[in-house]
N, C-alpha and C positions, 0 to 999 in steps of 0.2 A: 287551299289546304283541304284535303281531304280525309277522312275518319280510316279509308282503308285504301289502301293500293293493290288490284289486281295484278301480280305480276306475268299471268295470262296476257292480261289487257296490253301490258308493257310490251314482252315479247309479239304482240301482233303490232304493234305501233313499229317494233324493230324490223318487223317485216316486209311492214307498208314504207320505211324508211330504205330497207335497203334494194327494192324496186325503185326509188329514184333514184337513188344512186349510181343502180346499174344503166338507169336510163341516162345519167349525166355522162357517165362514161364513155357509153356507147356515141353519146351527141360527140364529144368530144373526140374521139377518135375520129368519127363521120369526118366533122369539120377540118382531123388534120391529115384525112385522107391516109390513115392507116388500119388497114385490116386485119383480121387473124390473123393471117398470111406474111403478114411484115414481122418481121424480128423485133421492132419497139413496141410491139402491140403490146404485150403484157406488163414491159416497163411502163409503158404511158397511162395504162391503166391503172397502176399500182401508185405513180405516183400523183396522179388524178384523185383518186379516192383519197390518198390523206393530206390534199388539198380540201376536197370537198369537206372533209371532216374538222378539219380546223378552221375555216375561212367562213363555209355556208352556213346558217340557223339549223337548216335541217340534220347535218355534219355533225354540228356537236351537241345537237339534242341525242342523235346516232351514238355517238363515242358515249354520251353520260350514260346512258340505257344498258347500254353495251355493260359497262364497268356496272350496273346495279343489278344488271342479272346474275353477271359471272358469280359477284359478291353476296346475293341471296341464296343462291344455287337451287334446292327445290322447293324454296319455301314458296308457298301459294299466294299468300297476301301479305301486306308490309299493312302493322296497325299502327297509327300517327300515337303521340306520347300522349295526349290530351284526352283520345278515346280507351289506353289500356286497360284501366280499371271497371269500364263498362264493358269491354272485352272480354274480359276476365268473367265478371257476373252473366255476362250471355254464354261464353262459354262454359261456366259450370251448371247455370240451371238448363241447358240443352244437352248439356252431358248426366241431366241428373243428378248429379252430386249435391246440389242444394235445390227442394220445390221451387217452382216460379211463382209461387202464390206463397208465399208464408203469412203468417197472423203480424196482425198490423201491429202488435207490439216486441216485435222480433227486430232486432236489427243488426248488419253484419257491416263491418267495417271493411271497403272492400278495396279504400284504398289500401290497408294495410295487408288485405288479403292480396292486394296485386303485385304489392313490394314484395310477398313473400313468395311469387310466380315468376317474377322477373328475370331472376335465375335461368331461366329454362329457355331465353329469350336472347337473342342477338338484337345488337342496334344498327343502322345505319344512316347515318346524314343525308338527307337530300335537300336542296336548295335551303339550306338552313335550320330546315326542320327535321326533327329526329322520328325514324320509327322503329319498332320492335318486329322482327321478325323469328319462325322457327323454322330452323333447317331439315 
């Protein structure tokens, strides 16, 4: 579990995911001795890939990735529920909005300050764990 998700990170992972792909494909064609050129070439390709996507590790780590980008759309990082509220406090005192040094008898309540941010916030499930993200 991790505090934040690059969804940068994600999308290159989706990228490195779908050059195997292409290269399973392509194997797979090789070995059934159909080229561009053949008329089943793109059927066998099409139905090769959501083979690979159901059947292989790499396939539907593909397909989850897939369904969490579409679903994030341009948000930049996914924060886990456990780091919000530090979240929250690093993103207002880097915005300013509250000193990063306040006097040691100050204190702000930030879980409640984060409940009252969360609004602003989309959720999404991954492997059980929930994060917060903005569109």
């Amino acid at each position: 579990m991790s505090d934040y998700l690059n969804v940068d990170e994600l999308r290159d992972r989706v990228s490195e995911l779908e050059d195997e792909r292409d290269q399973f494909l392509d194997e797979t064609c090789e070995e059934a001795g159909i080229d561009e050129d053949h008329d089943d070439y793109n059927n066998l390709r099409e139905e090769t890939a959501e083979v690979w996507e159901k059947q292989q590790p790499e396939g539907q780590e593909y397909a989850k990735l897939i369904d969490i980008i579409e679903e994030v759309g341009s948000a930049d990082f996914l924060i886990h529920e456990s780091h919000f509220s530090d979240h929250v406090r690093e993103m207002l005192e880097d915005g300013g909005d509250v000193p990063k040094k306040l006097a040691w008898y100050i204190e702000i309540d930030w879980e409640a300050t984060a409940e009252n941010i969360r609004s602003d916030y989309s959720t999404i499930e991954i492997d059980g764990q929930t994060y917060y993200y903005r569109d």
